[in-house]
mmCIF file of the C-alpha atoms, coordinates in Angstrom:
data_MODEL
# 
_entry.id   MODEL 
# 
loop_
_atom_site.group_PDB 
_atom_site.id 
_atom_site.type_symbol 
_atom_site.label_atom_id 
_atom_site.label_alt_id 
_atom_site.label_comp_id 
_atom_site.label_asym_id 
_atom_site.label_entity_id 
_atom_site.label_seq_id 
_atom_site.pdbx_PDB_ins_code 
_atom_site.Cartn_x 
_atom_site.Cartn_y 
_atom_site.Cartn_z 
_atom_site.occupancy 
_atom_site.B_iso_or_equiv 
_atom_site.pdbx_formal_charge 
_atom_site.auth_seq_id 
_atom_site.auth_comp_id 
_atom_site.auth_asym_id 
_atom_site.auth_atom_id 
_atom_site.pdbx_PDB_model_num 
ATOM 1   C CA . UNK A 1 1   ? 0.000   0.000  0.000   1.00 0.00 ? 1   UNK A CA 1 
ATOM 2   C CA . UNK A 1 2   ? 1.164   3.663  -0.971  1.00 0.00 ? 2   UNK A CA 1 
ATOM 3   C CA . UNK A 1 3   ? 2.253   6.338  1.564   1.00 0.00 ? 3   UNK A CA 1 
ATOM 4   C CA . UNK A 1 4   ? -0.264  8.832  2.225   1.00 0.00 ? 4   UNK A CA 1 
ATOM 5   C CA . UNK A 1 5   ? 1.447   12.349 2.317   1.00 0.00 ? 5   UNK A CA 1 
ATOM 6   C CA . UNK A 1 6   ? -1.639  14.568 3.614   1.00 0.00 ? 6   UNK A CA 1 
ATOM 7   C CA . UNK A 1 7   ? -4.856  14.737 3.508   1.00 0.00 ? 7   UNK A CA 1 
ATOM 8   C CA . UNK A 1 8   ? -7.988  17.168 1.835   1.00 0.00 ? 8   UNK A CA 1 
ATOM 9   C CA . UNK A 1 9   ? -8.340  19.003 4.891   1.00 0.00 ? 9   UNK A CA 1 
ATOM 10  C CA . UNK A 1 10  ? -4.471  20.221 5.966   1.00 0.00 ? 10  UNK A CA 1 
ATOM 11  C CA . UNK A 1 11  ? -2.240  22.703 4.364   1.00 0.00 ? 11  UNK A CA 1 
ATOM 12  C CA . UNK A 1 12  ? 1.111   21.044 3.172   1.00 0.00 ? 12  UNK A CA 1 
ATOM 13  C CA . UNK A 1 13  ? 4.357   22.824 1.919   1.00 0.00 ? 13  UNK A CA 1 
ATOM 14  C CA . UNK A 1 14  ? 7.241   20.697 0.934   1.00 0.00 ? 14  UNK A CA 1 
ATOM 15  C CA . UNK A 1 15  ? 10.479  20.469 -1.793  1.00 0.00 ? 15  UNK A CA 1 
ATOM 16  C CA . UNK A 1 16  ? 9.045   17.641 -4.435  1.00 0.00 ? 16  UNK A CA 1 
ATOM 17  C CA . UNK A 1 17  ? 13.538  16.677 -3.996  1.00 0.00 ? 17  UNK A CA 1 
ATOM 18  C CA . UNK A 1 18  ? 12.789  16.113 -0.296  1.00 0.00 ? 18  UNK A CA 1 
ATOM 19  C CA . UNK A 1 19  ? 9.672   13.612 -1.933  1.00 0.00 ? 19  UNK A CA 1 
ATOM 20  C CA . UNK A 1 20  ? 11.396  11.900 -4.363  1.00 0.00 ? 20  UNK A CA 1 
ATOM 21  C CA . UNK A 1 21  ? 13.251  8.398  -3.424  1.00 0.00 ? 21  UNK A CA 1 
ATOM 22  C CA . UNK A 1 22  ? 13.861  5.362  -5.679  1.00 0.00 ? 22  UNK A CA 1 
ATOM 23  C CA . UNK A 1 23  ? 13.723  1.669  -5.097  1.00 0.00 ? 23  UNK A CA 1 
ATOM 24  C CA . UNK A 1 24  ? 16.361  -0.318 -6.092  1.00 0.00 ? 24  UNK A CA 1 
ATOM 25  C CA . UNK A 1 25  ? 13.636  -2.033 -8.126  1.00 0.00 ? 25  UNK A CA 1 
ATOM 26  C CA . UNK A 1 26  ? 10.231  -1.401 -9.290  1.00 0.00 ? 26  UNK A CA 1 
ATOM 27  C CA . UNK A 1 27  ? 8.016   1.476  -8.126  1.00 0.00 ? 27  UNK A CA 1 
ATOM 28  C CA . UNK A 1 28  ? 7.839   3.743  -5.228  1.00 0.00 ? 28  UNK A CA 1 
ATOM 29  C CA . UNK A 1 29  ? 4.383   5.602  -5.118  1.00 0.00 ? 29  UNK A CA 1 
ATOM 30  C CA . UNK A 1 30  ? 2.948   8.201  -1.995  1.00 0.00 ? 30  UNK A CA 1 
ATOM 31  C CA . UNK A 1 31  ? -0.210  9.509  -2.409  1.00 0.00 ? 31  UNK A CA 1 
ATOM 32  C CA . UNK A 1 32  ? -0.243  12.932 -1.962  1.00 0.00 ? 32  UNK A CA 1 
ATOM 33  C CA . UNK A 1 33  ? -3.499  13.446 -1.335  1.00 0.00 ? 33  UNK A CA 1 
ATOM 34  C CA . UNK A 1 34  ? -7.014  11.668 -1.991  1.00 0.00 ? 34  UNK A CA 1 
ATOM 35  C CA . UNK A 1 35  ? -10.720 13.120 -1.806  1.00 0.00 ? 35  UNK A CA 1 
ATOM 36  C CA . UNK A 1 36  ? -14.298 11.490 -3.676  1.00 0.00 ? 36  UNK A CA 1 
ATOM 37  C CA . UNK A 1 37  ? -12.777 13.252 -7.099  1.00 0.00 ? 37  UNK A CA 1 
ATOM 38  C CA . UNK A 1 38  ? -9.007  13.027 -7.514  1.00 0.00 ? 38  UNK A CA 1 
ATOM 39  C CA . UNK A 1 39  ? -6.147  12.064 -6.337  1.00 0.00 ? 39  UNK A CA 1 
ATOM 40  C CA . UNK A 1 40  ? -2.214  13.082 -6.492  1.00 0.00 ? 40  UNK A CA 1 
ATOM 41  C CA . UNK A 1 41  ? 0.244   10.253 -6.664  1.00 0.00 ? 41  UNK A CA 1 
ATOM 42  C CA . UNK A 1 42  ? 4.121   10.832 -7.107  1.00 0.00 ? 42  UNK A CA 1 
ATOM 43  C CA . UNK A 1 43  ? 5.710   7.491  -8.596  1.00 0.00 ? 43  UNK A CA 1 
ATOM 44  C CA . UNK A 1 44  ? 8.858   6.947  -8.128  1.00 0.00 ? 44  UNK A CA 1 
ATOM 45  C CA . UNK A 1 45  ? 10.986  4.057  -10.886 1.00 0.00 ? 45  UNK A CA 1 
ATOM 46  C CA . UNK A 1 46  ? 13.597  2.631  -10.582 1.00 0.00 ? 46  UNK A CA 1 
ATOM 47  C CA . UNK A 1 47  ? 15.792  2.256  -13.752 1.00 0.00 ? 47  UNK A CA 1 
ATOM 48  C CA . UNK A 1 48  ? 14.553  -0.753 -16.109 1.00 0.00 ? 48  UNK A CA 1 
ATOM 49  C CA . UNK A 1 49  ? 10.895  -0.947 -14.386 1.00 0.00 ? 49  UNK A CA 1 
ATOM 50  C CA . UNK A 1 50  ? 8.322   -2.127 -16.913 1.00 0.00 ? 50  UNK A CA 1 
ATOM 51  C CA . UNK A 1 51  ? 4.318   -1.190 -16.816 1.00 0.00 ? 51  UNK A CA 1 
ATOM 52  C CA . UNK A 1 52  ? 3.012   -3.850 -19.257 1.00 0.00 ? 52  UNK A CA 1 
ATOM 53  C CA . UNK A 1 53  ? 0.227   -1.953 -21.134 1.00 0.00 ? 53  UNK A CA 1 
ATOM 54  C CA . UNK A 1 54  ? -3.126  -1.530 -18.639 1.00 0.00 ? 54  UNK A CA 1 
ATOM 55  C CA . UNK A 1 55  ? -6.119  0.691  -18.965 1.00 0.00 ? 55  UNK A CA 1 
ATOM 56  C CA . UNK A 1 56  ? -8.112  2.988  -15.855 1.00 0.00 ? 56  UNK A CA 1 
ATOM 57  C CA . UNK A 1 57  ? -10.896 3.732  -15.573 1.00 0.00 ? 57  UNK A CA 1 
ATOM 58  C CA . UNK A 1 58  ? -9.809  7.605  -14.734 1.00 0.00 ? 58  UNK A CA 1 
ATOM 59  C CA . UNK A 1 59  ? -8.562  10.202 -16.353 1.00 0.00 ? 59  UNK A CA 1 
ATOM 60  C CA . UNK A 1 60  ? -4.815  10.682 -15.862 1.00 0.00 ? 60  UNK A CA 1 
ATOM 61  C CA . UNK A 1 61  ? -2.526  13.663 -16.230 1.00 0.00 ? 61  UNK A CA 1 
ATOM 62  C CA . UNK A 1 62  ? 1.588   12.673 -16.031 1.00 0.00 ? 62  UNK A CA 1 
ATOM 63  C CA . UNK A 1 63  ? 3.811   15.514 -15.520 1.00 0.00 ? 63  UNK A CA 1 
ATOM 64  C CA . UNK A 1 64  ? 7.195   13.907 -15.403 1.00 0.00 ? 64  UNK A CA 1 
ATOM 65  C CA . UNK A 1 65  ? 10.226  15.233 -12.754 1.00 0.00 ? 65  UNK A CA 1 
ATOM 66  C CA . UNK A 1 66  ? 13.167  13.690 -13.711 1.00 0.00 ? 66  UNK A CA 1 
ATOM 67  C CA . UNK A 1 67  ? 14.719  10.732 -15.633 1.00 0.00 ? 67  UNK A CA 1 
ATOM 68  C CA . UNK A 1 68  ? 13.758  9.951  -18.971 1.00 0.00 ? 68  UNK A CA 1 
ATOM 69  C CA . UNK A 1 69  ? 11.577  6.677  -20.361 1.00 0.00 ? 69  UNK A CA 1 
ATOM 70  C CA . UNK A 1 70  ? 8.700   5.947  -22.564 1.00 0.00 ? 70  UNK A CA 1 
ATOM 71  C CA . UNK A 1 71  ? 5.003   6.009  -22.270 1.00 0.00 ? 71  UNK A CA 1 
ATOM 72  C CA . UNK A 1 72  ? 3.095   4.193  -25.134 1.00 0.00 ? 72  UNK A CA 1 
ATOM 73  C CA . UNK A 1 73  ? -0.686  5.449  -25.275 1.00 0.00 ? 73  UNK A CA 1 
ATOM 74  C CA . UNK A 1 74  ? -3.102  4.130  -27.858 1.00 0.00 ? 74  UNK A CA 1 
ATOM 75  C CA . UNK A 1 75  ? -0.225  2.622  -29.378 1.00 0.00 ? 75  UNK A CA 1 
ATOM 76  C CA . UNK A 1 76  ? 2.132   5.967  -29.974 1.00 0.00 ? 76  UNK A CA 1 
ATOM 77  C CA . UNK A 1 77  ? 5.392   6.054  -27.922 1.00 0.00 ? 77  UNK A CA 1 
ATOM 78  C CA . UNK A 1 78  ? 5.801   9.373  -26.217 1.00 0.00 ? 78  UNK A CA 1 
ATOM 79  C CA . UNK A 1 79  ? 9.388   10.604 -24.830 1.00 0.00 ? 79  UNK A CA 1 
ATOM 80  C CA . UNK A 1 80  ? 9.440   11.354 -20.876 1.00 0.00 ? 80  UNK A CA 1 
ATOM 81  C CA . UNK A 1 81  ? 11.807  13.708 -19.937 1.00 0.00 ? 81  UNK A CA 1 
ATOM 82  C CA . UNK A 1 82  ? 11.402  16.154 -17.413 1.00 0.00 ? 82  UNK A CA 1 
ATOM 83  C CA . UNK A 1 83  ? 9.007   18.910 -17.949 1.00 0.00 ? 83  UNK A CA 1 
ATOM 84  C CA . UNK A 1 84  ? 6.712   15.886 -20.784 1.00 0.00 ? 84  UNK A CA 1 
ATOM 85  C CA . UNK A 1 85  ? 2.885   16.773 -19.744 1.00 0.00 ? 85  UNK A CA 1 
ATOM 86  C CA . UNK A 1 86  ? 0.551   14.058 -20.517 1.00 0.00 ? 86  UNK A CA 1 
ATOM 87  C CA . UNK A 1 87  ? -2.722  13.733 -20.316 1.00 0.00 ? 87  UNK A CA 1 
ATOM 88  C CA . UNK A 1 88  ? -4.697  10.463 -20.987 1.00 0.00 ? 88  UNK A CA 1 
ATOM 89  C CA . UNK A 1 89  ? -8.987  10.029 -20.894 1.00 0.00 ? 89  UNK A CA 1 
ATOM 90  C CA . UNK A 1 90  ? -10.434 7.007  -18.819 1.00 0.00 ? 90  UNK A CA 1 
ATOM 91  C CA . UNK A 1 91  ? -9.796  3.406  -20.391 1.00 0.00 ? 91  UNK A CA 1 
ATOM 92  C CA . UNK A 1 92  ? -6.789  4.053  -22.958 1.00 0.00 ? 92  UNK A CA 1 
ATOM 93  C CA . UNK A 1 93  ? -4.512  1.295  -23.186 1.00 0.00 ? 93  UNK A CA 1 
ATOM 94  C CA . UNK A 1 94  ? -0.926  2.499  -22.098 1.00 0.00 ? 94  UNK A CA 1 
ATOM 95  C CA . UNK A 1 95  ? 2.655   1.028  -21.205 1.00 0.00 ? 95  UNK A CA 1 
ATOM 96  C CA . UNK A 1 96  ? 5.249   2.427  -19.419 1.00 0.00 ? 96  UNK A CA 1 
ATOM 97  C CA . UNK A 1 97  ? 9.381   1.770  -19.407 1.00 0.00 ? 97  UNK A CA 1 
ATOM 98  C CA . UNK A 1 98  ? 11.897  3.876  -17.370 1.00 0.00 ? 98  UNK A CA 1 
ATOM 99  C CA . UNK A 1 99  ? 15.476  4.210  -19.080 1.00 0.00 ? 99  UNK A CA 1 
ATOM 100 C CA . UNK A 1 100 ? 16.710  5.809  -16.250 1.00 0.00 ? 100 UNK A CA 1 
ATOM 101 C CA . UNK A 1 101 ? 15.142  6.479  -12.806 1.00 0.00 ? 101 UNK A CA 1 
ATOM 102 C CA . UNK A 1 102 ? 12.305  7.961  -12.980 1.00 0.00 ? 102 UNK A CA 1 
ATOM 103 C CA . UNK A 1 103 ? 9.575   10.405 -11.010 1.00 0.00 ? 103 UNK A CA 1 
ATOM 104 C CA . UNK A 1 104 ? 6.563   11.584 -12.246 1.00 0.00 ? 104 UNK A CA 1 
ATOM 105 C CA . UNK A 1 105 ? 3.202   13.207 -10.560 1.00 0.00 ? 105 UNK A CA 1 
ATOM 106 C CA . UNK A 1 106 ? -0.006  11.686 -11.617 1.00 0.00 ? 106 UNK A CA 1 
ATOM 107 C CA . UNK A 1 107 ? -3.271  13.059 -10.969 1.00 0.00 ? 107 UNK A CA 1 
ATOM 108 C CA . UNK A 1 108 ? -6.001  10.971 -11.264 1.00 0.00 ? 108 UNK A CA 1 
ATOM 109 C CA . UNK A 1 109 ? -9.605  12.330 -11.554 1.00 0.00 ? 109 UNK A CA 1 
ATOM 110 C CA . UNK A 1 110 ? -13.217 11.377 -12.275 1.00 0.00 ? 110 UNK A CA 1 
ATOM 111 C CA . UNK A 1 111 ? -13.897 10.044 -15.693 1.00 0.00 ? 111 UNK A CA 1 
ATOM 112 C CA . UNK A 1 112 ? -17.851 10.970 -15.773 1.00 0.00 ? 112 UNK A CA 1 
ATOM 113 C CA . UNK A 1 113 ? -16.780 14.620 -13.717 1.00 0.00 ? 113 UNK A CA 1 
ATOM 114 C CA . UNK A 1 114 ? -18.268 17.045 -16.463 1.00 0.00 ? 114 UNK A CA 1 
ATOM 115 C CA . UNK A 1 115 ? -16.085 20.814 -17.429 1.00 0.00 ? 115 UNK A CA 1 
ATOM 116 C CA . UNK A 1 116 ? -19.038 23.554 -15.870 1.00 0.00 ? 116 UNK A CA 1 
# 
């Protein structure tokens, strides 16, 4: 089970360095913080981790940190680097490989959340 960082209903100030740690293997994730319509994950990869392709059913934005890798979505391979800003609708088959070590923020929200 993931760290939880904080919660909906406390302030939080913090350095995303002083957040980011990698395994020696696989993934590292902490929830940053989780309420009924989204929530804020940091994932942390070590180099050579593999996400054989999966689907959500949320939305997902990727705003990647540091280290570089490749996301495949709907079948088109899509550079992470630092600074890549990604965002993927509910159910969309993607993949995921880290080259290097790798930390990205993902925010998951509501698929059936309508823009007002």
């Amino acid at each position: 089970m993931a760290a939880t960082i904080t919660n909906p209903n406390t302030t939080y100030s913090d350095r995303l360095k002083n957040l980011i740690e990698y395994p020696e293997t696989g993934i590292l994730s902490k929830i940053f913080v989780k309420d009924d319509h989204t929530q804020q994950n940091l994932f942390c990869l070590a180099s050579g981790t593999v996400l054989e392709e999966h689907t959500s059913a949320k939305n997902a934005t990727v705003m990647v940190l540091e280290g570089e890798g490749s996301l495949t979505l709907n079948g088109e391979k899509i550079d992470l680097t630092p600074g890549v800003l990604v965002y993927m609708p509910a159910h969309a088959p993607h993949a995921l490989e880290a080259s290097t070590n790798l930390a990205f923020w993902l925010i998951l929200s509501n698929a059936n959340q309508q823009a007002e």
